[in-house]
Each structure stands twice: as C-alpha cells, then as structure tokens.
N, C-alpha and C positions, 0 to 999 in steps of 0.2 A: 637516558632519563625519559624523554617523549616513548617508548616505547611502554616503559612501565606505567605511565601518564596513563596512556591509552587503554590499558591493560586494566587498568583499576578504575576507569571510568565505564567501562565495558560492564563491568563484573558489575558495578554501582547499581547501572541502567537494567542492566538485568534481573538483579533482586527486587529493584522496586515496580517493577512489574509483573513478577512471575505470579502474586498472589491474583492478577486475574486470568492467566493462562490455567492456575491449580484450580479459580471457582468453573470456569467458562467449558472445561474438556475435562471431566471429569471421569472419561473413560480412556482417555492416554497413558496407557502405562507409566509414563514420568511427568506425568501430569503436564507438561509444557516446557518443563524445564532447560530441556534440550536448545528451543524455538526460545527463550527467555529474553536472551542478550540480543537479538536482531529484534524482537520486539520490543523492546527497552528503547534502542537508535532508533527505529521507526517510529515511535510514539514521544519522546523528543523531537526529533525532525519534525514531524508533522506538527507539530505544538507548536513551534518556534516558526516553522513556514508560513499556517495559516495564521498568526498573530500577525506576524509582518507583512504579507499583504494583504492584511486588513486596517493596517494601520493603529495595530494596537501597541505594538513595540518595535524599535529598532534592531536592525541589524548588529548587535555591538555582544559586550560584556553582560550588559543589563540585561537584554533579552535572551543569551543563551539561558542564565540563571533563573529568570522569569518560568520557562517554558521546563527548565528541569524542574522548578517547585511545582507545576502541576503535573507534571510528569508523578514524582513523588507522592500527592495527593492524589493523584487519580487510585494509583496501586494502593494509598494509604486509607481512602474510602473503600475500595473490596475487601481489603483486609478486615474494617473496620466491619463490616455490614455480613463478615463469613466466622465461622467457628478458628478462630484464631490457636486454641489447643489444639485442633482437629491439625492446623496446616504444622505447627510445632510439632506432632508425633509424626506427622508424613515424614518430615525433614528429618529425624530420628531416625528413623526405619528406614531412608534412603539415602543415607548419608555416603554408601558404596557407591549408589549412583551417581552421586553429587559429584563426587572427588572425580571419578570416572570421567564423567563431560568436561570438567572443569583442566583438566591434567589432558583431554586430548585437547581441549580448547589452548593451553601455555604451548604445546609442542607444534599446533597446526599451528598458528600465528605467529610464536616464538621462530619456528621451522623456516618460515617462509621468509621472514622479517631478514634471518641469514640470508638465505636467498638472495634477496635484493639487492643486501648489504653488500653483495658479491659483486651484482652487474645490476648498481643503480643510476644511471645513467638518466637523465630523462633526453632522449633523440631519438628519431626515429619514428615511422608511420604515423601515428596518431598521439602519442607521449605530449605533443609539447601543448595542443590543442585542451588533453584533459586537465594539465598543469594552468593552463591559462582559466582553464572556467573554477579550481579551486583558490589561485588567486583572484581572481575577478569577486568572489563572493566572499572572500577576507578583505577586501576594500571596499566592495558595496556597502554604506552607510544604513541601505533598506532594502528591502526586498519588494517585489522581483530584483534579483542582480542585473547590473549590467553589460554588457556583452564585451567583453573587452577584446572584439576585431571588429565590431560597428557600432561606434560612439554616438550616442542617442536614441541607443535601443539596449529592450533588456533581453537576456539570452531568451531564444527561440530554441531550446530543446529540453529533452527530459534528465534535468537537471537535478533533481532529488535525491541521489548519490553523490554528487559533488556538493552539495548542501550537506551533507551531515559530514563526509570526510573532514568539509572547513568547519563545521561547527565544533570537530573533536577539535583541530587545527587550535579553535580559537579558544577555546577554554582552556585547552593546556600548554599555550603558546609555544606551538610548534609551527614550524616554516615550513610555507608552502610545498618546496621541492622536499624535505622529510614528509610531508604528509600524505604526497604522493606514495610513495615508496610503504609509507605506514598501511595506508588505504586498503593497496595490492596483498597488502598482508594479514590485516584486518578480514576482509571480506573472502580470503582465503581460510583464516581462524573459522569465521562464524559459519562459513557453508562446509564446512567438514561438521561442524556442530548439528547443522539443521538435518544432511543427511545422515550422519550417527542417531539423530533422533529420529526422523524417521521410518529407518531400518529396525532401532531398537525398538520401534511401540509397534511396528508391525511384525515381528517377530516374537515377543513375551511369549504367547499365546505358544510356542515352539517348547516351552521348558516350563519344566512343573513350578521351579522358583524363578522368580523376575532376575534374579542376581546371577541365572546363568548364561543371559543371555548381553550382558553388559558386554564380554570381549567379542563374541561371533560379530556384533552389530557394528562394529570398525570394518565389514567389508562394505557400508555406506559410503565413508570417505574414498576408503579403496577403491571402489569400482566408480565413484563421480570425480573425482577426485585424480587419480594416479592412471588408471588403465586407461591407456591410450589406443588410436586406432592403429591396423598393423603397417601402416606403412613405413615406418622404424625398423620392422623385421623386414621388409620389402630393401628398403634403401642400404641395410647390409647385406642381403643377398648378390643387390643392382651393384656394391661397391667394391666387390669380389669379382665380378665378372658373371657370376654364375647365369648360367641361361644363354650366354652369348657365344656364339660362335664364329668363324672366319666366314664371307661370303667368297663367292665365286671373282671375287675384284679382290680379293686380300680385304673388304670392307667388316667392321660386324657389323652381324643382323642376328637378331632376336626375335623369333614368333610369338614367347611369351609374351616378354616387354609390350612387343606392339601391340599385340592382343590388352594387354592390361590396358593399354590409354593413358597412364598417368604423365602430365606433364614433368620434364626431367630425364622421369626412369624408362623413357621409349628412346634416348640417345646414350649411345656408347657412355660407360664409367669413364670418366675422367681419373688424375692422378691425384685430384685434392677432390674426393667425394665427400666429405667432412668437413667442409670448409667452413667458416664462422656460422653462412645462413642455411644450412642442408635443411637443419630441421623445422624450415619455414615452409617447405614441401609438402609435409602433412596434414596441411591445412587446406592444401589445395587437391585432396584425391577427388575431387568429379571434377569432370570437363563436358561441358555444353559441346556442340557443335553444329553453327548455323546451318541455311540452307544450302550456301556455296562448300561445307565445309572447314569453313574454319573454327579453329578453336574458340572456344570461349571458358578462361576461368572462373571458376565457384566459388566463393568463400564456403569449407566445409569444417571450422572450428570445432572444436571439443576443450572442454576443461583446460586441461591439465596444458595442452600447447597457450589457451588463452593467459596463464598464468604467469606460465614459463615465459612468453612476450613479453607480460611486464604493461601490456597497455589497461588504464585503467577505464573502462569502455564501458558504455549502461547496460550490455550482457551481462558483463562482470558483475558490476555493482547491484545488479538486481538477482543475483543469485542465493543469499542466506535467504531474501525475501519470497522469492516463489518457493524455496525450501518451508518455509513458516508459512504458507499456504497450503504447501499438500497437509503440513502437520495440520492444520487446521481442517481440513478437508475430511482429513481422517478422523479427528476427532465428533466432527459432525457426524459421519457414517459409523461409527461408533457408539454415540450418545444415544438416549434414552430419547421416546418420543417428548417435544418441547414444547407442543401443545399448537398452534397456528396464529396467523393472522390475514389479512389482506391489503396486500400493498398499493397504497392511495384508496383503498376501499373500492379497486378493483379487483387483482389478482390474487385469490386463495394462497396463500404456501402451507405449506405441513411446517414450519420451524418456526419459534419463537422470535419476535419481531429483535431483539438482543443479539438473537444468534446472527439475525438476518443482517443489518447495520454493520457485527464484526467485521462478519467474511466482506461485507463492499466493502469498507474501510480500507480490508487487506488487499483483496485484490486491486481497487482503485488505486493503493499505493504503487502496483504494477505499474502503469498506466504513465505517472509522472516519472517511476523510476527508468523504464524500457519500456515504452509504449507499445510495441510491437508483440510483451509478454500478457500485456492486460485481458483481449478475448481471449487467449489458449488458456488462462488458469478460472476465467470467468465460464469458459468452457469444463474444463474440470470440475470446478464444484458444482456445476449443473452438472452434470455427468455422475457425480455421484450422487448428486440427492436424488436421481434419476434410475441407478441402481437400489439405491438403500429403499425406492417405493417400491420399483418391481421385489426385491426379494420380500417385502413386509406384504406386497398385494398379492402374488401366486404369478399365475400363466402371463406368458412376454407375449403381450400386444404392443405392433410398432403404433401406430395413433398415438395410443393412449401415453407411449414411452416420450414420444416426440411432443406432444402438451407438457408433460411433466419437465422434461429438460426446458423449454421455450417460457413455463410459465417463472422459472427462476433464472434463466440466463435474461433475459429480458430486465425484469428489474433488478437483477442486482448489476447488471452495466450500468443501467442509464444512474444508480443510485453509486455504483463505485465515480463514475464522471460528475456528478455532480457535487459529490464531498470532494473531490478535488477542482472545481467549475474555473478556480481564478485563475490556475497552472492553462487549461486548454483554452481559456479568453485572451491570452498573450501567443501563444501559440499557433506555428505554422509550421508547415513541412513540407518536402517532396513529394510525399504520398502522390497519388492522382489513380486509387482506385485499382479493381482487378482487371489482369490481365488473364484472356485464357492463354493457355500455354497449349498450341497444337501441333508443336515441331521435337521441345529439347525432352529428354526423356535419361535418365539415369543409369547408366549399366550396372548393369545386376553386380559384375565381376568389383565395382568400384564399391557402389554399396556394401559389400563384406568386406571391403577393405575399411572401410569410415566406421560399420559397425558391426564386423563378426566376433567382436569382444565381449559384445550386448547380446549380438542376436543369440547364438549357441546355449548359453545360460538359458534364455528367454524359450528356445524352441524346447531344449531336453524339460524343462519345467511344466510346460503346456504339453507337450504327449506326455509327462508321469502324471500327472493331471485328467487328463483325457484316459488314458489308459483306466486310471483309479477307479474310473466315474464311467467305463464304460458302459455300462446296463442302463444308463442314464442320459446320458451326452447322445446328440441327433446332428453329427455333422453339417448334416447335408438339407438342416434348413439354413443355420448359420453361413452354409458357401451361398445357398441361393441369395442369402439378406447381402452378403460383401458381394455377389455378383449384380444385384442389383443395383449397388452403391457406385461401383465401377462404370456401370452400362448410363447412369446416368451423370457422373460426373463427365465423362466420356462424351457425353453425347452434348451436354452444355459447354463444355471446351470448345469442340466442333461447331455447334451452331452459334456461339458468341462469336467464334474467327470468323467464318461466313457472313456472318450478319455484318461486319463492320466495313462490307462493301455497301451499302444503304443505310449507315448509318450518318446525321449530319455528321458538319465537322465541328471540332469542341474548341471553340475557345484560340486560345492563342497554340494547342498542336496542331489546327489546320485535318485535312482529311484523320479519320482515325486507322481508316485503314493505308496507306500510305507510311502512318507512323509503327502499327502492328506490320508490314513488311520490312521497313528499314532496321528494325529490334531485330528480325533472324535475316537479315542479307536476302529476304524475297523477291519475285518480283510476279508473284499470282499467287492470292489466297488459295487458290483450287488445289494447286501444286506445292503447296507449304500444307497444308490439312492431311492430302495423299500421302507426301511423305511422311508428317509424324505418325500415321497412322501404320507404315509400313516400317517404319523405327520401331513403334511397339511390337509387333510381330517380330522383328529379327531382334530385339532385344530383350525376349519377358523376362529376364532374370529378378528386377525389382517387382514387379508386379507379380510374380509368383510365387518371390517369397514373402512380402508383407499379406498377399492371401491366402498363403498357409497360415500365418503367425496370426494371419485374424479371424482367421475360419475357426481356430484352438480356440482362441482366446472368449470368441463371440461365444459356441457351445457350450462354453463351462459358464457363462455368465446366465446366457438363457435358459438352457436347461437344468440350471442347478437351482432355480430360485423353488422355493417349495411353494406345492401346489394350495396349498390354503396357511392362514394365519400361525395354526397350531404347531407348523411342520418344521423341522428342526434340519437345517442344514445342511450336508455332507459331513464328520469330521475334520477331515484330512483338508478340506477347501472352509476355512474358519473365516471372519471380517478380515483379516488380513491378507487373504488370500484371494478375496475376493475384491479386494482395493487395490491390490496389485493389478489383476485381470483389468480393472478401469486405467490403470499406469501404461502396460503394454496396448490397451488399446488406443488409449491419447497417442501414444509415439506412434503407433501404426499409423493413426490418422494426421500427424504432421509430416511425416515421411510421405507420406502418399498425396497429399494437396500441391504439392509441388510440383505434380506430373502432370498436372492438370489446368493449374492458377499459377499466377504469381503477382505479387503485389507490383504496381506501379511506380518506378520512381527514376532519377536522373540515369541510370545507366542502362535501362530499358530491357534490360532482361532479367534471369530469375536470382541471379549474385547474388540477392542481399535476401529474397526469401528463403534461398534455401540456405544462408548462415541462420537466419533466425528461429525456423523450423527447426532444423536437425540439431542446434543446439538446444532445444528446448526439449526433442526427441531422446538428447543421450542424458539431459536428467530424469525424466521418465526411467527411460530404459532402463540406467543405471543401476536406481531405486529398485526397479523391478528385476535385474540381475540378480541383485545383494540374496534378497530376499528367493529366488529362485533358486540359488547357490545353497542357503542354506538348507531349505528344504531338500534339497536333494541329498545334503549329505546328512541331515536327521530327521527326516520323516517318508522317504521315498522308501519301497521296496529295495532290498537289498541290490537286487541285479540292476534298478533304475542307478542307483545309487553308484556301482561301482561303474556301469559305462559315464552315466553320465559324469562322475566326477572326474576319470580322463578328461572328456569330451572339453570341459570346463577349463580344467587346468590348464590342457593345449591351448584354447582360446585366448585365458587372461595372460598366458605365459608371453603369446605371441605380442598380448596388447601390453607386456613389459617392455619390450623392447627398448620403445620409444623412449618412452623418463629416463631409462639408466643410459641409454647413449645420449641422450639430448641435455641432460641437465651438468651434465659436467662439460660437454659443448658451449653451452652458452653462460657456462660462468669461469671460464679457463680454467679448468680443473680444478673448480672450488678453490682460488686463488684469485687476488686483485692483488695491483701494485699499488702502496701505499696503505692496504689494510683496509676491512671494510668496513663501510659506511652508508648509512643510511639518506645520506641528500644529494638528492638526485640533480644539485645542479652542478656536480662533479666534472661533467665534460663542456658546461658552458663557461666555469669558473678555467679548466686548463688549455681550453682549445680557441675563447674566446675573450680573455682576461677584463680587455678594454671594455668590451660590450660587457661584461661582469660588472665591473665598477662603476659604466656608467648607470647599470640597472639598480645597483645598490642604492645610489645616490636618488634617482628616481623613489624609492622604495619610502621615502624618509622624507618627500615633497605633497604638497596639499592634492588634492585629487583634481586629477584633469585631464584633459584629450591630449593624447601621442599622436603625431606626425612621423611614420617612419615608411621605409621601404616597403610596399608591399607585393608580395611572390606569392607564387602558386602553392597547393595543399604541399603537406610532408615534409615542407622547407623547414630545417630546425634553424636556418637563419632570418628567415623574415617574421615578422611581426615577433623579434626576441625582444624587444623591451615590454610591448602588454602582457604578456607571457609570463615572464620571471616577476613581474612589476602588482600586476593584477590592472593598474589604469589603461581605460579603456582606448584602442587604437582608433581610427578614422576608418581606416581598415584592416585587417589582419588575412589569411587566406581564404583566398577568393572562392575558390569554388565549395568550400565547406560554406561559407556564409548562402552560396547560393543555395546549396542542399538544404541549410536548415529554414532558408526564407522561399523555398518553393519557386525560388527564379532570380534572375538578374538587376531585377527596377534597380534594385537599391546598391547595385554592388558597382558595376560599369560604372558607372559616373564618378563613384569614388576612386576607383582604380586610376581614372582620368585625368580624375581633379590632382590627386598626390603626385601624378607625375608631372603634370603643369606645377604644380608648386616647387616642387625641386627643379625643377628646371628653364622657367623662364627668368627672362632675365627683367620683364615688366613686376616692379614691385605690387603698383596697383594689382597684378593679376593674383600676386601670392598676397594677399594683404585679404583681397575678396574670398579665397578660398581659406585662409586663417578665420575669419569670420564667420562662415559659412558652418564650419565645423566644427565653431570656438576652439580652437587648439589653443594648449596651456606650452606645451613641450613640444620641439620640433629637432629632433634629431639626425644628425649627420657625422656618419659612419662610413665602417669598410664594406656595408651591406646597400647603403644608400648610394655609394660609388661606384660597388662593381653592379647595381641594379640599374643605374639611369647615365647609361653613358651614350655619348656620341653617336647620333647615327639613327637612333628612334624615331617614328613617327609625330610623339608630345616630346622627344628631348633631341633634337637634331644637334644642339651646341654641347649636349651631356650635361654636369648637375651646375647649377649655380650657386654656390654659396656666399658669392660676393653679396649680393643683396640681405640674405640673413645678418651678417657682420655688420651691417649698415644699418638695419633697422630696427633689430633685435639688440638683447639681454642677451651676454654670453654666460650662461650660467654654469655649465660644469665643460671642463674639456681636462683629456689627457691626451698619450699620446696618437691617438687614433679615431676617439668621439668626441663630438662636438653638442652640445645639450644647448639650445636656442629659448629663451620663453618667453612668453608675450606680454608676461605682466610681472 
C-alpha cells in the first residue's frame, strides 16, 4: 500500500506543478514534463522547510498539508495567469508522451522498489546513519531537525533529501525502515525520469516528428542508469584465471593484473571470486599511491553500484535534482532572448530577473541537497549562458568569455546560498579548503576502466563531429587554450605545495606544511613535487586522453559559433548538440581537477573529491553518451556510423557486465527467505529481536534523550535505539559526528561522559551526567555489556547497573534490555 501511497503522491506533486515548467521553458521539447515530479518534491520540500525554520509551521500533519496547499497555488496561479486552452491542447497532442514518461516512471520505481524488496536490510556501511536522520525528522516536532547521535543539537549536514523522503514518510504514514527502502526507489524512479527527459529534449531535433523519438531517449536511463564500469568484465576474466600464469616458484604471476593496479585483481583468483561482496570492487578501480608507496583507496562510484548498495547517501538523493537542472539549463540555452536586468543594480545579465531567481532556486537546492554538487551545476549554467553569448556574439575571445561566465556564476551562488541562508547558519563541516594535489596522479589504464563505457561513445562522437566540420574546426588553437589550462593548473599545484614551506601555521593543524607531507607519507616537499611531476610523465595516459576529448570538444564549440548575428549554425551540430559539447566539457573539467586539487577534509587525501567529481562526471558523460549514441546511428555518415556503432556496442556491452552479474549477486538470485519485503528493519527485527522490542516501545514514549552504548562509525549495533527510534542519542557514532562538526570539542567528552555513566559505581557521578544531558531513557543491553566491560580505562570494574536499579524507574525490560527513565 505505502508503495502506491508514494506513487500517487508523486504523480499529484507533479501535475501541480508542471504548469510552471510548461510557461518557464517553453523551448523543451516536453515542455518540463519529464523534470515535473522532482520539481513538484523540491518545491514541497522547500515550502515546508523554509516555513519551519522560520517558524511559521510545525513539523507535524498540519505543515506537510500547509506547504502542499501552496505548493498547489503556486502551480494554480501560473496556470491561472497562462492560456489554460493553449496548455489543454499541448496535453492533447502529447498525450504519447505523457504515457511514455509516466510508464517508464511505474517500471523504474516499481523495478527497483523489487529490488529492495529482495535485499532490504538496513546494515551495513552507512544504511543505519541515513535511517537515523529519517527517523530523527519524523520525530522532530520542528525544524531544523535534531540530530539524533548528539542531543542538543540539530543535524549538521545536507539533509534535504532525508526531509522530503520523511515528509512523503509522514503524509502517508509509512515507517521509517519502509521509507528507506521506498526512498532508494523513488529517487531511482525519478532520475531515470529526469535523464529520459533530458535525452529526449536534446534529441527531438534528430526526427522529423517529436513522437519518434520517445523510445531512442530510454538510452538516458540506460547509459546513467545501468552501464556500468568494466571492472565486472575484468573480475570475470580475474575469476577464470585468465592472464595468469605459474611462476618460476610454482607461484602465479600476472604482468597484466599487475600492470592494471586494481586492488584485489593484482592477487591470485581465489576459489569463491564471487562471494557475497566481489561486487564492492568496482567501486574501488583507482588506487592513489603515497610517497613511500603505499596504497591508498579512492572512492570511484558510478550509478548503478550506488543503487545496487542500497545506501541512501546525499549523492544519491540529489540525483533527479541536478538532472532537473541540466533540464533547466537547457531550456535556458534554448529559449528565446528574455530581455535583461542587473543584479543588486550592479551586474548586467542578458536573462530575465524570473529566469534568474529560478535557476538559484534550483541550483541552491543543490547546496542543502549535496553540497559538494552546488558549484559544479552553478558552474554549468554559467557555462552555458557563457556558450549561448558566444554563439549569439560571433568570434571566441577568452576575456570576454571569462566575464560572461564570472558575471553569472558570481551572482547566481551567492543568491542560490542565500535563498537557502538558514540551512548554512546551522551548519558545519570538515571542509578545510583546497589542497594542491602535487604527488597522486590517475592511471590512464584505471580511468578506462571507471570510464571506457562513456569515453568511446564520447570520442567516436567528437571525431564524426570534427570530421563533419572539418573546413571549419582549427584544432590546434583549442590544444593551445587546454595546454594552457594545463600549464597553469600545473603550475599553481606546484607552487601552492612549495609555498607551504613559508606559509604560517593554521589554527589548530599546526605547520601546513608538515600536515601536506603526512597526507602523502613525505618527508620533503622538494622530493614530493619531483616525484609527481615524474608520475605524470611516466603515467600520461589520463591526461592524454581527457586532452584529446577536450581539444574535440573545445574546437567544435569555438569554431563553430557563427561569425556575426545573421549566421546560421552548422546543421548537423544543432542546440543540442552544442549543449552536449558544454556536458562532455563539464565531465572533462571534473575529471581533470582532481589531478591537480583536492578538497580538504578528515582523511587528508583526495578519497572523497574524486567520488564526488567523477560521480558528477559519469552523469555528464552519461547524458552526453546517450545523445552521441544516437547521433551516430542516425545522423553520422554511413562509414562513421557503421565503425562507430561496433566501437559503441563493444564498450556498452563490456559496461553490461557488471548489473547482470552483480544484481542477482546481491539479491541471491532474485530470491529472499520469507518473501519480499519492503522494511528494512528485517535483520534488526531477526538478528536483534530484544533490542527490536525494546525500540518498539521507545517508539511510543514522549520525546527524550537516549543514553546508550556508543561505538565507532559502520557499527549497525551501537547507537541502534536512536536509530530505529528517531530520539535523539547523547551520542551516536563518533567519528561521523566529528566529520559533520569539523572536529572533536563536542564528541570526546561525550564518549567519556557515557562511559563513566555506565560504569561507575558513584551515583552522584551518573546522576551529574544524567543532568548534564537531560537524559529521559538509559538503556542497558547486550550492546552496553559487551561495549563497557572490565579492564577500561573509564570502566576498570566493567558496567554497573546496580545503581540504575536503585535510583531509577524500571520502565521496559525483557529478556535481555533493560529501559531506565528518569522521570
């Protein structure tokens, strides 16, 4: 039932707001339609957020309903203020369309929602973390929520995705652990949507009627969606033996393997290569490696594995949303001139102050959704209103290109941050800033493993392109502009590592350079700079080929803008073709930033930029695949057409692999015992029964602070009462709290204090820390037992319950938990 709940409130949200995606983009082939339903949850969401911390409504029944009635009126004023016949014959005459999205929309959602249903589990890496912060905001009475692992504070992270999952949660009284499971489903529904739409508005223009190009534009979802990287075809090859030989010891040894790098597949096939976690492997195809040599792991996620996981993570959840951005995007580079304004009555734009307000809107929703996604799509749509001048003004001057981007990336930040201002005045993080990156460096061989599914589509597309145009196209100023881009990125890498031998020291990291040698195992900047520098040299494979891929990509951009007002085009390279060219050049330029920079944060090297990049690279890419694909097999010259369509097929075929072996892997061959099911608190309910019942009961008491064990991240046992419960812990996993609060103040001492509460045996001292942190519930368990035994530093006698029994309210116990409360 919650399933169809969701389904029909989706569909609800959608219609009452398409009538301003049909006035607002009025050159998108489906008018918005596609982007409808994620715009519908985003402008809900947003309604219901900004009312509540402003203190206009509660967190409850009342305020969802509040926030959908303007929700409804906002869509029911455009309607009201637009030719209302005019949108009644659209719907008429697109009603093939309609069905179309709406029918892949039941099968991507419905599809996946199986899925789950198969292996819904919530345990595991980070599962219990995003379950905690959707219950925490089905129990938060107001907003900001509060954080349920540190009690008297509200969540410190980009929590915007787990606000509308509970908001569907609470409107159709669905529970928490189903909503999860729904969530994963949902957001895998809608971003198969947004890239279908996508694909389809940049493709029309491919067929003489709209209506033929409704099925081609399913290789959106396809290629973002399903194609995976080839390390699937690697790990069958690795599980056969293939490539491996006896050595001179009876040992095997493998030149490929080794040569590859891939963690795993450089040691001998074992006899269970398949085993439950194989296909958590391709996730990890690049490997760092410091100055001593040693490895260091990359997060290299792609779609299709982040799904298959199961984690509902603010990648994830901001995916239909930067999809309904590029739509956006493209609709603006599409539309007709909107006439101008000046923003604060300083900065000129060429675009209608309407248009301007939307896109921060949208993008700023980035920002709360995956922070981390906010500049790359604020970069986009600068980027293209940055193209759409150059092709309306003639000859590509960089100046004049670099004002035009600057004078709209500029304010439409600071105005996406400001329409969200009250999300970042609670807010903190790890962040601490760029690092230049002068050592770790990507191998070419690994990069075609992460993306030769994308790249091949991408390159045969850009030479039939180039080829088309060639009487036109000037390579060889475009290499000069990307060698220049290089030579200086290159060059500020190099001289920020140097420099931070004379730079003071920051704060509480002490020397900076001291802290830049311990991130790669150094022990002289001179001799960490020498070496990356002699890494790139013995490794160009990445940099050779995202400067082929941008040397293509840059030529057709610049040389194809026509030389004055009048001048009409290319054919063959139409708006869609040329908003592509801005797609593969974004992924170029996130792939490539990583060789150079990498963001600052707790684990000190570039792990967490290059997941966020290259994930943001293989939707680009993706996008721009689809759309390359099809070109090639209906508008390329024949001979273009028949190499490149092998060339293609081999690629995507190899990027098959992965989903057909990995998805019947990780849901036992499309079989659960017991039948599937959608609530994911399935293995806390059979592996944990006591700690079940006692959270039940929890579930059904007034709101207050928990008192329980607390453990380190990934524990699916500690901090399991806030968790399943949503009330908020004293503390929950430590070092995520420190991630999201930029350090330790606040965490240590609570760690300290919980374990002196369990375990002394002076009441006065647990009585001072029951106060301290008003605790309501104090729990004592098989998690509390085996965490605070004999022999600790704070628990040398191990836990004492005698004194709870003595001063405390025994409020629930079975045979195993014990529930304490203070009042």
């Amino acid at each position: 039932m919650s399933f169809f709940l969701w389904l029909l409130t989706t569909y609800l949200l959608g219609w009452m707001v398409f009538p301003i995606f049909y006035r607002l983009f009025p050159a998108l082939a489906d008018r918005g339609y596609s982007f409808s339903k994620a715009l519908g949850l985003l402008t809900w969401g947003y309604l219901h957020w900004l009312l509540g911390v402003l203190g206009f409504s509660s967190n409850d029944l009342g305020g969802l309903i509040a926030a959908l009635a303007l929700t409804l009126a906002a869509g029911g004023l455009v309607l009201w203020r637009s030719s209302r016949k005019q949108l009644g014959a659209w719907i008429q005459e697109h009603l093939r369309l309609i069905l179309t999205v709406d029918v892949l929309f039941i099968i991507a959602f419905g599809g996946w929602a199986w899925i789950r249903a198969l292996n819904p589990a919530i345990v595991g890496t980070e599962k219990p973390m995003e379950l905690a912060f959707i219950n925490a905001i089905l129990r938060s009475p107001a907003l900001p929520p509060h954080d349920p692992w540190l009690s008297g504070y509200s969540i410190s992270y980009y929590y915007f995705g787990y606000l509308m999952v509970a908001m569907l949660a609470k409107l159709t009284g669905t529970a928490g652990p189903v909503a999860f499971n729904l969530g994963v489903s949902l957001i895998f529904g809608l971003t198969a949507l947004g890239s279908y739409g996508v694909v389809y508005n940049l493709t029309a223009e491919f067929f003489e009627k709209r209506r033929q190009a409704l099925l081609p534009a399913v290789l959106g979802p396809i290629f973002t969606l399903i194609v995976s990287n080839w390390e699937g075809f690697l790990h069958l090859l690795h599980a056969r033996g293939i490539f491996w030989e006896t050595g001179p010891q009876g040992q095997p040894t493998s030149a490929f393997w080794s040569w590859l790098g891939i963690k795993d597949l450089v040691n001998p096939p074992s006899g269970n290569s398949f085993g439950h976690w194989w296909w958590w492997r391709a996730s990890r195809v690049i490997m760092d490696t410091d100055f001593q040599g040693g490895s260091r792991e990359v997060i290299s996620e792609f779609p299709f594995f982040s799904y298959l996981l199961g984690d509902l993570h603010p990648h994830v959840l901001a995916m239909p949303f930067a999809l309904l951005v590029i739509g956006a995007a493209y609709g603006l580079y599409r539309g007709t001139d909107q006439g101008g304004f000046r923003w604060l009555g300083l900065v000129p734009l060429g675009l209608s102050p309407l248009y301007f307000w939307v896109l921060a809107w949208l993008t700023g929703a980035l920002g709360f959704l995956n922070t981390w996604d906010f500049p790359i799509y604020v970069a986009l749509i600068s980027g293209v209103y940055t193209v759409k001048r150059l092709q309306a003004e003639g000859d590509f001057r960089l100046g004049r290109s670099l004002k035009d981007f600057l004078s709209l990336a500029v304010p439409l930040g600071l105005t996406g941050i400001m329409l969200y201002l009250p999300f970042y005045l609670s807010f903190s993080s790890q962040a601490g800033g760029v690092i230049p990156n002068a050592l770790y460096i990507t191998k070419g061989r690994q990069l075609w493993v992460m993306f030769g599914p994308l790249l091949i589509p991408l390159l045969v597309y850009a030479l039939a392109q180039v080829w088309e145009h060639r009487e036109r196209v000037r390579p060889v100023r475009s290499a000069l502009l990307l060698a220049g881009l290089l030579m200086l990125l290159l060059a500020l890498s190099t001289g920020l590592a140097l420099s931070l031998a004379v730079l003071p020291p920051h704060g509480q990291y002490g020397s900076l350079e001291q802290l830049f040698l311990s991130s790669v195992s150094g022990d002289s900047l001179i001799a960490v700079v020498q070496e990356g520098l002699l890494r790139r040299i013995e490794f160009p494979g990445t940099w050779l080929t995202l400067s082929a891929l941008g040397i293509l990509t840059l030529a057709l951009l610049i040389d194809l803008a026509p030389r004055d007002r009048s001048a009409v085009a290319p054919p063959r390279l139409g708006p869609g073709g040329r908003f592509v060219l801005v797609l593969i050049t974004g992924g170029m330029l996130l792939v490539l930033a990583p060789e150079f920079i990498f963001l600052r944060d707790l684990f000190g090297y570039r792990i967490n930029t290059i997941f966020k990049f290259y994930f943001q690279a293989w939707i680009f890419w993706s996008l721009a695949a689809a759309y390359g694909t099809l070109f090639i097999l209906r508008k390329a010259p024949f001979g273009w057409t028949a190499v490149g369509s092998l060339l293609i097929a081999a690629a995507v075929g190899l990027g098959l692999f992965y989903p057909v072996l990995a998805l019947p892997s990780k849901t036992n061959q499309f079989q659960r015992e017991g039948g599937p099911t959608l609530d994911g608190s399935v293995y806390f309910e059979t592996f944990r029964p006591e700690d079940a019942r006692a959270a039940d009961w929890l579930k059904e008491q007034p709101l207050g602070v928990i008192a329980e064990a607390v453990g380190g991240s990934y524990s699916s046992s500690h901090a399991r009462m806030a968790t399943y419960t949503g009330l908020p812990a004293v503390l929950g996993w430590d070092f995520h709290e420190i991630q999201w609060r930029g350090g330790g103040e606040l965490v240590y001492p609570r760690k300290d204090d919980i374990a002196v509460l369990y375990c002394t045996e002076d009441w006065s001292k647990a009585e001072e820390i029951i106060d301290r942190y008003q605790i309501r519930y104090l729990v004592v368990g098989p998690v509390e037992r085996s965490t605070y035994t004999a022999g600790e530093n704070l628990c040398p006698g191990g836990l004492h319950e005698g004194k709870f029994r003595r001063h405390l309210e025994l409020a629930f116990a079975n045979q195993k938990v014990s529930i304490y409360t203070t009042e």
